[in-house]
SERONU-499858 format. One line per 10 residues: number of its first residue (from 1); for each residue x, y, z of C-alpha. Coordinates in nm, 2 decimals, padded with zeros to 4 digits. Layout:
BEGIN
NUM	X:Y:Z  ... .
END
This chain:
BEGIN
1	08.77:-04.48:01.99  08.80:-04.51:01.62  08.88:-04.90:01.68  08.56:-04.93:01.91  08.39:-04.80:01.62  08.55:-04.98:01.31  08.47:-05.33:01.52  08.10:-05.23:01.58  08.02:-05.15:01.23  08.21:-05.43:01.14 .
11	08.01:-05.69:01.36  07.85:-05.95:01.20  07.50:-05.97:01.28  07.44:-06.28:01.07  07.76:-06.48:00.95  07.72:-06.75:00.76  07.96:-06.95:00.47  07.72:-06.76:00.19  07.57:-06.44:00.41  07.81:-06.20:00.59 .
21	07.55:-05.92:00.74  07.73:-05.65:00.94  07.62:-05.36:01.12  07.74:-05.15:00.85  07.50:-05.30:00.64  07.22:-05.28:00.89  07.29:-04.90:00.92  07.36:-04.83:00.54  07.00:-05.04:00.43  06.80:-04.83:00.68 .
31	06.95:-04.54:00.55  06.87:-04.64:00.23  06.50:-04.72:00.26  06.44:-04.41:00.48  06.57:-04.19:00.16  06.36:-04.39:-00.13  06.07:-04.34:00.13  06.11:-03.97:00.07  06.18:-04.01:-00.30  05.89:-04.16:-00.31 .
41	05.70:-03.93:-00.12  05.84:-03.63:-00.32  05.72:-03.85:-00.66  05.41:-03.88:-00.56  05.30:-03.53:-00.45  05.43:-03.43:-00.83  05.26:-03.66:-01.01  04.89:-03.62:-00.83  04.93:-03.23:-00.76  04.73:-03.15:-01.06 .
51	04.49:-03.46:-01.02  04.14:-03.37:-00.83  04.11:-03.50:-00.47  03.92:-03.83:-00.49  04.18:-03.90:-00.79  04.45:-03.86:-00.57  04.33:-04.09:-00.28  04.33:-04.40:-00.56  04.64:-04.37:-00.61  04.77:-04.45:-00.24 .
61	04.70:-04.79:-00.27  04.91:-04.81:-00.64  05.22:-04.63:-00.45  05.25:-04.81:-00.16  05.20:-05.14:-00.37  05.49:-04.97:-00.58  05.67:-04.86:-00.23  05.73:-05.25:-00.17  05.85:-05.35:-00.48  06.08:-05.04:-00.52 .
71	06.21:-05.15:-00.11  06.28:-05.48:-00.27  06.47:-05.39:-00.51  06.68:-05.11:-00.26  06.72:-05.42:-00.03  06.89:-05.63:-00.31  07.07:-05.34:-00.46  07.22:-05.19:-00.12  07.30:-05.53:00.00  07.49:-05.61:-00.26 .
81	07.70:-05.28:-00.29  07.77:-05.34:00.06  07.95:-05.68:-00.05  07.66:-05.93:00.09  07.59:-06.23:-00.17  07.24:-06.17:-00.23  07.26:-06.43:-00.52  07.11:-06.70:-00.28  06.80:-06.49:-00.24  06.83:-06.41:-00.64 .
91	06.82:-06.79:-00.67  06.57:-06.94:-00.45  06.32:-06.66:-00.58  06.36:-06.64:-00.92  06.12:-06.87:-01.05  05.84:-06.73:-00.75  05.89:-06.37:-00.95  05.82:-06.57:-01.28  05.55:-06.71:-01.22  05.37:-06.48:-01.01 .
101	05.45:-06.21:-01.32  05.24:-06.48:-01.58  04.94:-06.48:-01.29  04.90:-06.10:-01.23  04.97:-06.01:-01.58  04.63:-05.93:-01.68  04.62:-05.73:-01.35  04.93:-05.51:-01.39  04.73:-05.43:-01.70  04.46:-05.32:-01.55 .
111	04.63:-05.15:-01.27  04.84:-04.94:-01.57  04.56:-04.85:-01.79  04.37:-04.75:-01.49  04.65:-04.49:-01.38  04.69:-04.37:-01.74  04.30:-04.28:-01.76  04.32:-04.14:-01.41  04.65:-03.90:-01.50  04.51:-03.77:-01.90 .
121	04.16:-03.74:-01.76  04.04:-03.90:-02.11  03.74:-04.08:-01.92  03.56:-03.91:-01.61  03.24:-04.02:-01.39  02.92:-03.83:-01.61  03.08:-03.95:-01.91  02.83:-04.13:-02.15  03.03:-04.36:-02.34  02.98:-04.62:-02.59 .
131	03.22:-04.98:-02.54  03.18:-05.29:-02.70  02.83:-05.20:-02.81  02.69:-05.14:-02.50  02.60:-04.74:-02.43  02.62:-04.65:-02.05  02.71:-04.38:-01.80  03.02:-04.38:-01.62  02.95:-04.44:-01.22  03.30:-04.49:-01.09 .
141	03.67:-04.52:-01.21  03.88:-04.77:-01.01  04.25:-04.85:-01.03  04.16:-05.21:-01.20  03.79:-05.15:-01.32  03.54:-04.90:-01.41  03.21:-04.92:-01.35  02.90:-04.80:-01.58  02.53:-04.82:-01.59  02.39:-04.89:-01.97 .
151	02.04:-04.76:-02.08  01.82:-05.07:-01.93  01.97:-05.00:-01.58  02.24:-05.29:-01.59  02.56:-05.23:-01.41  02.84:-05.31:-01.62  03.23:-05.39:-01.46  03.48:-05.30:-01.77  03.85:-05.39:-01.69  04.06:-05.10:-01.76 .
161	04.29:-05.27:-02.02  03.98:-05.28:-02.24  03.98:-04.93:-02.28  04.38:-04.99:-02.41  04.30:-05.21:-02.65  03.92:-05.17:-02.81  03.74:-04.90:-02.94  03.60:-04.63:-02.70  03.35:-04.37:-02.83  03.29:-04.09:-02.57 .
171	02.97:-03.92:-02.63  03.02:-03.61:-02.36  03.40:-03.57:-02.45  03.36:-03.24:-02.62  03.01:-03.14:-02.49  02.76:-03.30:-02.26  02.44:-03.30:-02.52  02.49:-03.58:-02.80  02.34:-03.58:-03.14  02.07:-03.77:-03.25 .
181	01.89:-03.82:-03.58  01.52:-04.00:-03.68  01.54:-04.15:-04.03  01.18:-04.11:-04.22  01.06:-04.23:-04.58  00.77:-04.06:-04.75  00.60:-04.19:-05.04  00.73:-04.00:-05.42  00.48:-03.70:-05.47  00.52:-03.58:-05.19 .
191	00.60:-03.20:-05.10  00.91:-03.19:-04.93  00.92:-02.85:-04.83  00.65:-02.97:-04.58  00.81:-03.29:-04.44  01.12:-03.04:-04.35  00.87:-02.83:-04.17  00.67:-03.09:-04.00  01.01:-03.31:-03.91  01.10:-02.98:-03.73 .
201	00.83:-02.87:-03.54  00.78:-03.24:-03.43  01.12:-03.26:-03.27  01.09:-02.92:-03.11  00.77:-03.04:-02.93  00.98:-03.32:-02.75  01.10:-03.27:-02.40  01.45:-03.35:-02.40  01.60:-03.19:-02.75  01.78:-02.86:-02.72 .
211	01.96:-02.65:-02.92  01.65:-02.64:-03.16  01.87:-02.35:-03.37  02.07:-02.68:-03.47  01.78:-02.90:-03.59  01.86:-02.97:-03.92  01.65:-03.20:-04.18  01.87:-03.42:-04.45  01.72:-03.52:-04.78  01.90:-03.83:-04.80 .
221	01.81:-04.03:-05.06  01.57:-04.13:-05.37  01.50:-04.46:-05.27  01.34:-04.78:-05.46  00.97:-04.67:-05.33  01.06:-04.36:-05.04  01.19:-04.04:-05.05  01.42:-04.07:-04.74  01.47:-03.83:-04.45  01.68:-03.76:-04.17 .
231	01.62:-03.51:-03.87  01.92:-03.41:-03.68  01.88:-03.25:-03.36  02.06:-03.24:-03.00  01.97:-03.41:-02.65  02.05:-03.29:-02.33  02.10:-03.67:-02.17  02.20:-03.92:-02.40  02.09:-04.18:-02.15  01.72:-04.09:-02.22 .
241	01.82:-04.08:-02.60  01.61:-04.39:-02.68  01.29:-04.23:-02.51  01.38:-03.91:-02.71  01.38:-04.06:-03.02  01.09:-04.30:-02.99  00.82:-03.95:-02.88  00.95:-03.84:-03.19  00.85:-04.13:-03.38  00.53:-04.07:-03.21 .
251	00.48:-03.71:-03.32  00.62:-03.79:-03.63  00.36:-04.05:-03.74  00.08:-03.82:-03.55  00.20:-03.55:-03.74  00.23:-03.70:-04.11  -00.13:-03.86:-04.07  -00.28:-03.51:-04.00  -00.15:-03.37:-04.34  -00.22:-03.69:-04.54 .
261	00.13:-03.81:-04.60  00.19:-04.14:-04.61  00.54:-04.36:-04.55  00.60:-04.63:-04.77  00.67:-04.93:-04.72  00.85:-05.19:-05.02  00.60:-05.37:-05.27  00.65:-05.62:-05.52  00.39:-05.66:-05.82  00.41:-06.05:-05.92 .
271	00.30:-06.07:-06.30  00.20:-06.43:-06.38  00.24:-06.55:-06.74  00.02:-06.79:-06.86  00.05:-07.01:-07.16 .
END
């Protein structure tokens, strides 16, 4: 019996001078893929547990991409141990590996930096964010892009490896109003006193600004021929900043025309010299 059984794991399913595949092989390699299935399996519930649902359903695609490639190497690795010359294989597909790694390179970048946004939630769909100086809202995360609508209704496709390597300013990371400001001159002679008062009634008149407790007015600067102003104040939709800012303009100029104060603008006086 323990002959019978020695000579069928023995058998040689494929027996050539350079491959010698036995049962034993056969049996050890399945058993070998059924356990990195479940390792995998096991992986994957730990690293998504904490990850909302929709979240979680991207990343199937990633782990059974990963599920092949990890098979592959199992393959190779079991094979081996089991005393089959895998170097044939090694051989003939090296220089496939190579240079499909040079054409997907840019895309294993993408497919990382998508993961690592997905797993330290640093970018979310809401988010306003600011990338290459275009200001949008974030529509959708994928594994390889993300998608965001800018302020003139544009869709934008970013690939994820941009947000790896460039600047990213997240408006609506630590609070989803943004701050805004309106810079004003005045002409000198002016009262300030009442440009801070009429600065801040004009922005509380606009739909849009809340927060009025944190509209604040900045004396910023004796200028050449202005006395220069900044209001400060807080939007509840930085998408509709723009509009925000532009009725303030509005009530601004409205405003400063009532109470006969006038805005500057530069002059030059030209003297001409005769002889």
């Amino acid at each position: 019996m323990k002959k019978e059984i020695i000579d069928f794991l023995t058998f040689r399913i494929i027996d050539t001078d350079s491959i010698k595949f036995t049962v034993y092989n056969l049996i050890l390699l399945i058993l070998a893929l059924s356990l990195t299935g479940f390792v995998l399996k096991f992986v994957r519930k730990i690293v998504t547990r904490k990850l909302p649902l929709e979240d979680q359903n991207k990343f199937v695609s990633v782990f059974q991409f990963a599920k092949y490639i990890v098979y592959v190497f199992v393959i190779i690795f079991t094979l081996d141990s089991s005393g089959v010359n895998v170097n044939v294989f090694l051989t003939a597909s090296a220089a496939i590996f190579v240079g499909v790694g040079f054409a997907l390179q840019t895309f294993f970048q993408d497919i990382i930096s998508g993961i690592l946004i997905i797993l330290d939630q640093s970018l979310h769909v809401g988010d306003i964010i600011e990338v290459n100086d275009k200001v949008g809202q974030v529509k959708e995360i994928k594994l390889r892009t993300t998608r965001m609508v800018t302020r003139n209704d544009r869709v934008m496709i970013i690939p994820n490896h941009i947000f790896m390597t460039d600047p990213l300013f997240n408006w609506t990371q630590n609070s989803r109003t943004n701050r805004e400001q309106v810079a004003i001159g005045v002409a000198y002679g002016t009262d300030v006193q009442l440009v801070k008062k009429l600065l801040e009634d004009c922005v509380k008149q606009v739909e849009g600004v809340v927060q009025y407790e944190n509209i604040t007015v900045l004396f910023e600067d004796f200028a050449d021929s202005s006395l220069n102003f900044t209001v400060n104040f807080f939007v509840e939709n930085g998408m509709k900043s723009p509009k925000i800012k532009s009725d303030i303009r509005f009530k601004i100029d409205a405003a400063f025309k009532q109470n006969n104060i006038s805005i500057p603008f530069p002059q030059r006086d030209i003297h001409i010299i005769s002889k």
